[in-house]
NUPAKE-164966 format. One record per residue (C-alpha): x, y, z; residue in three letters. Coordinates in Angstrom, 3 decimals. Layout:
N
[[X, Y, Z], 'ALA']
...
This chain:
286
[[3.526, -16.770, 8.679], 'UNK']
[[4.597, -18.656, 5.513], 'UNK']
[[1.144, -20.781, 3.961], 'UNK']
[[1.676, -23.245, 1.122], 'UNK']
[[0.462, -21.803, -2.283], 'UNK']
[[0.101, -22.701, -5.855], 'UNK']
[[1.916, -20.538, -8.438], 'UNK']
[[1.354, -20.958, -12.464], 'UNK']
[[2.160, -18.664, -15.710], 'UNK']
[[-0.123, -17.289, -17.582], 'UNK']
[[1.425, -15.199, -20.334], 'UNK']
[[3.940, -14.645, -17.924], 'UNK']
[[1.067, -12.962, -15.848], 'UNK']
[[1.988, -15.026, -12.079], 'UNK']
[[-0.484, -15.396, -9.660], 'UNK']
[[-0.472, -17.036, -6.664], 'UNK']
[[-3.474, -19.243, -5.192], 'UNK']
[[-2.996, -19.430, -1.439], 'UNK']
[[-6.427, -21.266, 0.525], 'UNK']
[[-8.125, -21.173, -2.579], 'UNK']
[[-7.474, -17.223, -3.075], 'UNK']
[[-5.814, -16.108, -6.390], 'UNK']
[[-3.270, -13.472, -5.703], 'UNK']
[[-1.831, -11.171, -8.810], 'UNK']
[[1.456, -9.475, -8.806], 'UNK']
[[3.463, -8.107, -11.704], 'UNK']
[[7.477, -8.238, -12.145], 'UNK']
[[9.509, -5.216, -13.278], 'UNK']
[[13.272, -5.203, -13.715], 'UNK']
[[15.219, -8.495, -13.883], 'UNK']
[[18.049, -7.947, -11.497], 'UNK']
[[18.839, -6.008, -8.140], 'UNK']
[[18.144, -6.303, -4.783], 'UNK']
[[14.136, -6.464, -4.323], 'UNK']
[[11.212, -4.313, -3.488], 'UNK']
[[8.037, -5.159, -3.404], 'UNK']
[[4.982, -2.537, -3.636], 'UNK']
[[1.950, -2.559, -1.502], 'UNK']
[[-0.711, -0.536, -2.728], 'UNK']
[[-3.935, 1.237, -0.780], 'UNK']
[[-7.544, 0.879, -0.331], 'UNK']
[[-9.366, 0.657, -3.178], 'UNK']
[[-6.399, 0.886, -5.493], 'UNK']
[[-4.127, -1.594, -6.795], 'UNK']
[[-0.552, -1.789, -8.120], 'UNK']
[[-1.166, 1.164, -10.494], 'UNK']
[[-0.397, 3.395, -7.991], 'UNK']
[[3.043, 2.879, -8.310], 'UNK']
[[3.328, 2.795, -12.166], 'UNK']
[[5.761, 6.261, -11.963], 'UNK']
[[7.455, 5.191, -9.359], 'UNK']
[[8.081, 1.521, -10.571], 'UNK']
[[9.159, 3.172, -13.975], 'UNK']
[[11.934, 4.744, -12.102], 'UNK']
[[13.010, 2.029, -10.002], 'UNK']
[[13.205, -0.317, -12.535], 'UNK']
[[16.699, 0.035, -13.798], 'UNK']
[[18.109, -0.864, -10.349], 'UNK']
[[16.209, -2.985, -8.661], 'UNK']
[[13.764, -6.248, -8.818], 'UNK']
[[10.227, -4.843, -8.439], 'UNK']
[[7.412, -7.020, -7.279], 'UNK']
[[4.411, -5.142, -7.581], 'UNK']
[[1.053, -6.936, -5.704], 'UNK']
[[-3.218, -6.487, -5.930], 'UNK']
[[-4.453, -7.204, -2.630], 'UNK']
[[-7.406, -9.700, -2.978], 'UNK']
[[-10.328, -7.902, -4.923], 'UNK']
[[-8.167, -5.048, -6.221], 'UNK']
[[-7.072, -5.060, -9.676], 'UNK']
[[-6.677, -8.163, -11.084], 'UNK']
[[-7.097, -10.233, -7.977], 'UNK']
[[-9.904, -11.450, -7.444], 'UNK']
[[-12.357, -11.439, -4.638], 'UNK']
[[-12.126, -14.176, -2.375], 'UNK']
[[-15.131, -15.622, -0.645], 'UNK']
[[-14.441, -14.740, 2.716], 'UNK']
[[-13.570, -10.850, 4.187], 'UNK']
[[-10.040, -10.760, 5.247], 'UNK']
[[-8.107, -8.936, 7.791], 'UNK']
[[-4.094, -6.817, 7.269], 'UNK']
[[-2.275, -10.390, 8.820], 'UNK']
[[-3.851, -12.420, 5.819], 'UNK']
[[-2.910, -9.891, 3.306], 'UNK']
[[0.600, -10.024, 4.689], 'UNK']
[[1.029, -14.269, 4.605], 'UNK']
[[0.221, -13.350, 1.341], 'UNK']
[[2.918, -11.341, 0.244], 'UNK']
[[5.184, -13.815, 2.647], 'UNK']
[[3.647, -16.737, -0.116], 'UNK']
[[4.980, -14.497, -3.048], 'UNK']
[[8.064, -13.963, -1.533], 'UNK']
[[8.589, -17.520, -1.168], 'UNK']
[[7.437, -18.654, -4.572], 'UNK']
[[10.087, -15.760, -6.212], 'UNK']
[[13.062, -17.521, -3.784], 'UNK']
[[13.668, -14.272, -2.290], 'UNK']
[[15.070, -14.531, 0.856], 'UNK']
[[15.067, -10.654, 1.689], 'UNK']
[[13.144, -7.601, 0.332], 'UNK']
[[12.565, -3.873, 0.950], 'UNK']
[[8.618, -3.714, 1.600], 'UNK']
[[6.971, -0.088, 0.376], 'UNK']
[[3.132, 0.269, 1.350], 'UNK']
[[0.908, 2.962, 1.029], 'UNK']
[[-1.997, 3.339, 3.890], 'UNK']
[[-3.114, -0.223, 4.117], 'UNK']
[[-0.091, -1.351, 2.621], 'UNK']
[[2.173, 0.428, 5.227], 'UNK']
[[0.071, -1.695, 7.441], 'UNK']
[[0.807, -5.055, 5.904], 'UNK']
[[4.549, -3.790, 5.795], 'UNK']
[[4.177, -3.235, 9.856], 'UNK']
[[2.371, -6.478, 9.930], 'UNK']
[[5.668, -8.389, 8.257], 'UNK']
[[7.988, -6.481, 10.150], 'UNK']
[[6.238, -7.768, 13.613], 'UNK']
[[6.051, -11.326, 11.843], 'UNK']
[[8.683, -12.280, 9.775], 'UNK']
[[11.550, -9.239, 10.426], 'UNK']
[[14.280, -11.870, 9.205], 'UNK']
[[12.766, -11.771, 5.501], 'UNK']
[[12.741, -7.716, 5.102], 'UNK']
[[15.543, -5.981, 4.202], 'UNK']
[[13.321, -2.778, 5.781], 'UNK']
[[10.475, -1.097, 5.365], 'UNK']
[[9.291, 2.156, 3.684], 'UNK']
[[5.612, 3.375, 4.882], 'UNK']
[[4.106, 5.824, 2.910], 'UNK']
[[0.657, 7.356, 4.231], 'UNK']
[[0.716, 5.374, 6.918], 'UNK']
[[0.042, 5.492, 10.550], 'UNK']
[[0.378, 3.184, 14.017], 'UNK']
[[-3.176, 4.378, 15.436], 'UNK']
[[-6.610, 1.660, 14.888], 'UNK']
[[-9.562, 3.347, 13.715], 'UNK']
[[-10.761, 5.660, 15.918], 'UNK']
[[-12.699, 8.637, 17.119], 'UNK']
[[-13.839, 10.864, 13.883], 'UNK']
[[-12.381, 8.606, 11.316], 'UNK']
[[-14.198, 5.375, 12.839], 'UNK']
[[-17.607, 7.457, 13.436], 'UNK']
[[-16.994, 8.267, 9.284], 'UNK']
[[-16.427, 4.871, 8.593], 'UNK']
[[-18.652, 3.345, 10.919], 'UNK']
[[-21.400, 5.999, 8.892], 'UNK']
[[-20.037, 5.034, 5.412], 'UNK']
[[-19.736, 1.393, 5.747], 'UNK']
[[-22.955, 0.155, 5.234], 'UNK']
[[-23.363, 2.489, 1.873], 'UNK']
[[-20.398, 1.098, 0.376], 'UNK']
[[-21.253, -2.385, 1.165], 'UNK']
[[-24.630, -1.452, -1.131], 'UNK']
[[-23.674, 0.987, -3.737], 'UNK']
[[-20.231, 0.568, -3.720], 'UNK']
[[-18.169, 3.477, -3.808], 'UNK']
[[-20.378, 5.693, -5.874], 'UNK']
[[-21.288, 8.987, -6.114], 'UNK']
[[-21.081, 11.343, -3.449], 'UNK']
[[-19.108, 8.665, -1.586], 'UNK']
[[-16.737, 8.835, -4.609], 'UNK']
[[-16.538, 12.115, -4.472], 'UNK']
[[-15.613, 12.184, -0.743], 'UNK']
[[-12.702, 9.748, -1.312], 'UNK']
[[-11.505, 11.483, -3.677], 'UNK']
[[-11.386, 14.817, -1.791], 'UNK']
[[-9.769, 12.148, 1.029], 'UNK']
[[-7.194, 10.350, -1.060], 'UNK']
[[-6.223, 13.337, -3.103], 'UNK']
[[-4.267, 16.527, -1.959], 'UNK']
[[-5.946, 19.990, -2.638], 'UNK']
[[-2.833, 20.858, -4.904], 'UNK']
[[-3.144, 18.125, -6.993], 'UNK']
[[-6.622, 17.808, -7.158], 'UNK']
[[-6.279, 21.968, -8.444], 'UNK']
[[-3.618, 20.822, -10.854], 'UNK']
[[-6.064, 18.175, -12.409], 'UNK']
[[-8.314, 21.056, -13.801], 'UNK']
[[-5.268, 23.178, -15.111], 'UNK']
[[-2.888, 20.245, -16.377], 'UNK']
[[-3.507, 17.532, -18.879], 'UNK']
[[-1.046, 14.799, -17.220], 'UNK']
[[-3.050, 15.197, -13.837], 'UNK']
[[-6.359, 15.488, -15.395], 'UNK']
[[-5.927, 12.604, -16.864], 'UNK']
[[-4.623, 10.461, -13.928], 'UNK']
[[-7.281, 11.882, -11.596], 'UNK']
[[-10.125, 10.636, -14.174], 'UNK']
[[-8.294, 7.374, -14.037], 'UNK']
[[-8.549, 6.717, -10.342], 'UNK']
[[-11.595, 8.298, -10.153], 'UNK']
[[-13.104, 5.351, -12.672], 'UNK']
[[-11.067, 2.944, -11.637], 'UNK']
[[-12.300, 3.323, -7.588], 'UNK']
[[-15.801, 4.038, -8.734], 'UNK']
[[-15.726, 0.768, -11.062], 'UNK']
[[-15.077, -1.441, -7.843], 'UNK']
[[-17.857, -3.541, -6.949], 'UNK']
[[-19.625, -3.380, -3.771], 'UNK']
[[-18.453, -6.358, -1.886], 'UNK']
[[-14.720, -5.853, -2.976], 'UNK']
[[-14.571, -1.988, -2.037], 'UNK']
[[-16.563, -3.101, 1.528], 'UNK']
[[-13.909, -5.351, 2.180], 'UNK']
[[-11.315, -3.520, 1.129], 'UNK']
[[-12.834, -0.773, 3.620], 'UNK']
[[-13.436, -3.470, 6.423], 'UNK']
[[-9.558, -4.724, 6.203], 'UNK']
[[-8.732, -0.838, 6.999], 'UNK']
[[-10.757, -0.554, 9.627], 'UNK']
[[-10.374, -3.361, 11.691], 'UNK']
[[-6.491, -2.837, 11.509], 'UNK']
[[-4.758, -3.153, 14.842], 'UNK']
[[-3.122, -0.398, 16.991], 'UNK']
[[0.870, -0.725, 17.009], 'UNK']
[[0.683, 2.264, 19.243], 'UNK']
[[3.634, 0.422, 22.021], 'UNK']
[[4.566, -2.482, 19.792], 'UNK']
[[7.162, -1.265, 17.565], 'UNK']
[[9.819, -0.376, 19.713], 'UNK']
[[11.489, -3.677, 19.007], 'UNK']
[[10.976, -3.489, 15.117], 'UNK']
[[15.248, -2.299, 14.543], 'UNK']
[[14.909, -2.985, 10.489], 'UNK']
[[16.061, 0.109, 8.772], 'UNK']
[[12.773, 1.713, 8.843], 'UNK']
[[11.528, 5.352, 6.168], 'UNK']
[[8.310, 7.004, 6.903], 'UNK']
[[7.243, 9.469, 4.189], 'UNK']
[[4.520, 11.297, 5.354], 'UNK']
[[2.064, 13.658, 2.904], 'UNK']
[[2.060, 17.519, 4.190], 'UNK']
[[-1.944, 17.759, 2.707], 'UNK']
[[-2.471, 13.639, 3.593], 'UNK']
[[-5.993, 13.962, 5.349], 'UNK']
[[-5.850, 10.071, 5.034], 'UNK']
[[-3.087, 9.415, 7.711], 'UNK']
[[-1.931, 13.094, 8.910], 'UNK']
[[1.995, 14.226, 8.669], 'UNK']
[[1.695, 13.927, 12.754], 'UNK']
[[0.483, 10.397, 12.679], 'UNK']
[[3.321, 9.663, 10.545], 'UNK']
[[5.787, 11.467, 13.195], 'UNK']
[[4.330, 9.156, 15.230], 'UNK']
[[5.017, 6.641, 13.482], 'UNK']
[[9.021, 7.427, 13.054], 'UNK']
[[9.697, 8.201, 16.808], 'UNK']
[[7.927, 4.411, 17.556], 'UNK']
[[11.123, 2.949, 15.680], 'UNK']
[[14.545, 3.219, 16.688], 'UNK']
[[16.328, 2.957, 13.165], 'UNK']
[[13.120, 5.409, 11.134], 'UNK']
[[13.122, 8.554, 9.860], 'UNK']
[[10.544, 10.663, 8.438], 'UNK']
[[10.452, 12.449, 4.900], 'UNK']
[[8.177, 15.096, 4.389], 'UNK']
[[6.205, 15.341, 0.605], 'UNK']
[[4.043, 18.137, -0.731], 'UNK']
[[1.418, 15.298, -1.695], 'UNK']
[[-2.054, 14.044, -0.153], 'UNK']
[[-2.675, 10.548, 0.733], 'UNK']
[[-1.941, 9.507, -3.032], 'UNK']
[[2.031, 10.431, -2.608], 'UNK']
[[2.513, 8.012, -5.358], 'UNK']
[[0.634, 9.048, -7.434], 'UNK']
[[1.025, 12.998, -7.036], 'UNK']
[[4.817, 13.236, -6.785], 'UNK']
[[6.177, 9.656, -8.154], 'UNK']
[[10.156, 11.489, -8.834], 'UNK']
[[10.097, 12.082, -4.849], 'UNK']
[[8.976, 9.306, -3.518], 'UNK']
[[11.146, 7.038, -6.470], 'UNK']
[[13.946, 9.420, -5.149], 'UNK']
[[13.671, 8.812, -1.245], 'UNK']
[[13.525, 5.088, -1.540], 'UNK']
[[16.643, 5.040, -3.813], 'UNK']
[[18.230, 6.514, -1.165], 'UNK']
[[16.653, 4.443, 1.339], 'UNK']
[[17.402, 1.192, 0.084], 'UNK']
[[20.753, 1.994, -0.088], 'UNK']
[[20.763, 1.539, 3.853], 'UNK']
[[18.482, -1.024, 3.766], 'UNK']
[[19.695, -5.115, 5.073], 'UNK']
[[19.571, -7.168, 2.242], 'UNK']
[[22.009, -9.394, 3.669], 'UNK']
[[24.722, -8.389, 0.785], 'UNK']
């Protein structure tokens, strides 16, 4: 899966240029066994800034955009979970590190399934967060299949926005953002920072999602140390989809949060909390 790449500093900044694509990730902490965090559609690394605060003091963080989120760029051409994940193989590489714990939200949990089909001997295990094994399908694909062509026009704006909002956020947090000042303040942040996406990057970013792959049958031979933490109000990728998930692999186990789709986001001290304690049964070859 591994692709050669470019790497160069700027300000300490490191991005990657793989086929002509400019990949950004960030560092946090300088010693410790590595993670690397795999954000969601129409996100970007932000969404683990609590989390990553947390984490720091133990571990080596690696902290990725997906191409056109954040500060990666869009590339020319759409792209698909697999290329996302030779990505994050070409990072891995260019930081010498010969075994990480991957964490991915939605999409991200995808790429994490994606490296732990391809390249199980570089993970140390894998932590899925809003994730699930099923393709798009039934009433999420007739949704998508319905909102596609809007976003690929307006982008995600107005009542679109408002929809994936309502999708990405839990009820309880979405109630605490017009009580609280601290989740006010990071629901008006999403919500300008997914409705600032341009059209062709949020398309794409919606296109990679839902032409993922079933792994419905294909993850019975996946024995990394495997943690599925699954949101109790996730309309995203339902708490069954993410029992799902955990029975399909012989060495997971599920954790339940009181959090929607945006887990990370909503309830950063328990998810920081639950992969502390995962990661101390992850491989990484110690």
């Amino acid at each position: 899966m591994s692709r050669p790449c470019a790497i160069w500093q700027n300000r300490a900044v490191p991005f990657i240029e793989r086929a002509g694509t400019k990949i950004f990730y960030e560092r946090r902490g300088r010693s410790g066994d590595t993670i690397v965090l795999l954000h969601n559609t129409f996100c970007d690394h932000r969404v683990f800034e609590g989390v990553a605060e947390r984490l720091r003091k133990s571990f080596r963080l690696i902290l990725v955009d997906f191409r056109g989120h954040g500060q990666s760029p869009m590339p020319a051409k759409y792209y698909t979970a697999e290329d996302l994940a030779v990505d994050v193989v070409s990072i891995l590489n260019e930081e010498r590190v010969e075994k990480a714990l991957i964490v991915g939200v939605s999409i991200g949990a995808t790429v994490a399934l994606e490296l732990a089909l391809g390249v199980p001997g570089r993970l140390a295990g894998i932590a899925l967060l809003g994730a699930t094994a099923r393709p798009n399908e039934g009433r999420d694909a007739a949704r998508n299949s319905a909102l596609a062509p809007l976003v690929r026009i307006f982008g995600v704006r107005g009542p679109i926005l408002a929809l994936g909002m309502r999708t990405l956020f839990g009820g309880t947090f979405r109630d605490r953002s017009r009580r609280e000042k601290e989740a006010r303040q990071a629901f008006a942040y999403w919500r300008g920072r997914i409705g600032g996406m341009s059209a062709k990057a949020a398309y794409a970013s919606l296109r990679a999602w839902c032409r993922r792959p079933s792994y419905l049958g294909r993850l019975s031979g996946v024995t990394l140390p495997a943690l599925v933490v699954a949101g109790e109000e996730d309309v995203a990728c339902r708490l069954d989809e993410g029992a799902e998930l955990a029975r399909s692999m012989p060495r997971a186990r599920l954790v339940r949060v009181p959090a929607g789709h945006m887990m990370a986001v909503e309830k950063p001290g328990d998810i920081a909390e639950a992969l502390e304690e995962f990661a101390g049964s992850a491989d990484f070859g110690r």
